[in-house]
C-alpha positions, -999 to 999 in steps of 0.1 A, spaced: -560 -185 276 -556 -215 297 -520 -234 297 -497 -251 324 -471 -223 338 -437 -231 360 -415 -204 366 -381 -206 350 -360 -174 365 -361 -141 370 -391 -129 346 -395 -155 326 -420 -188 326 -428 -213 309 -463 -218 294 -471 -252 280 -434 -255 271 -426 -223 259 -404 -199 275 -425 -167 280 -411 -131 296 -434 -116 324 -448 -83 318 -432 -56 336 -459 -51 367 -473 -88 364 -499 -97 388 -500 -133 397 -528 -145 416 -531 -177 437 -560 -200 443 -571 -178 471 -569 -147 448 -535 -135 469 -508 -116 446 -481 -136 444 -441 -131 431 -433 -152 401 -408 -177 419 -434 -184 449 -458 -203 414 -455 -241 421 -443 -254 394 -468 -273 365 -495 -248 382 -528 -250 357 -535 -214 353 -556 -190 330 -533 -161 315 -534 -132 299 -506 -110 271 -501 -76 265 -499 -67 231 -461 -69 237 -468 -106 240 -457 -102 274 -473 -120 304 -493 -95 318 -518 -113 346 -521 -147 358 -544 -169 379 -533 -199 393 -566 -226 390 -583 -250 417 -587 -283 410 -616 -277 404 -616 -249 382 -590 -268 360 -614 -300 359 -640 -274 338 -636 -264 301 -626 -232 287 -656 -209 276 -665 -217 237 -642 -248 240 -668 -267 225 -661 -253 189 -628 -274 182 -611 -239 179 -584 -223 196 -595 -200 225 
């Protein structure tokens, strides 16, 4: 899933709006693909995420620009990724 992610405190986020928790053993990775703690995520960061079946953040990658700029695999559907 793609949304827009700021860090809110300790393990949780926010992901579009909504106040997620972090997965216990989250990995958050930067634009150079560098693990990263949750408060160190500049805030409104375009990123690509993915839950557990907890609906807990479990891994995260914080976009380019670039990568941003480009639509979401199938997006061109009208559905839901």
């Amino acid at each position: 899933k793609a949304g827009e992610l700021s860090h809110l405190q300790d393990m949780f986020v926010s992901i579009n709006g909504v106040q997620v928790r972090l997965a216990p053993g989250v990995q958050i990775r930067d634009q150079a693909n560098r693990l990263v703690v949750p408060t160190a995520v500049p805030p409104a960061s375009q990123v690509k995420y993915v839950l557990d079946q907890e609906g807990l953040v479990r891994q995260v990658w914080i976009l380019t620009p670039e990568e941003a700029q480009q639509p979401a695999a199938g997006s061109g559907t009208g559905g839901n990724n």
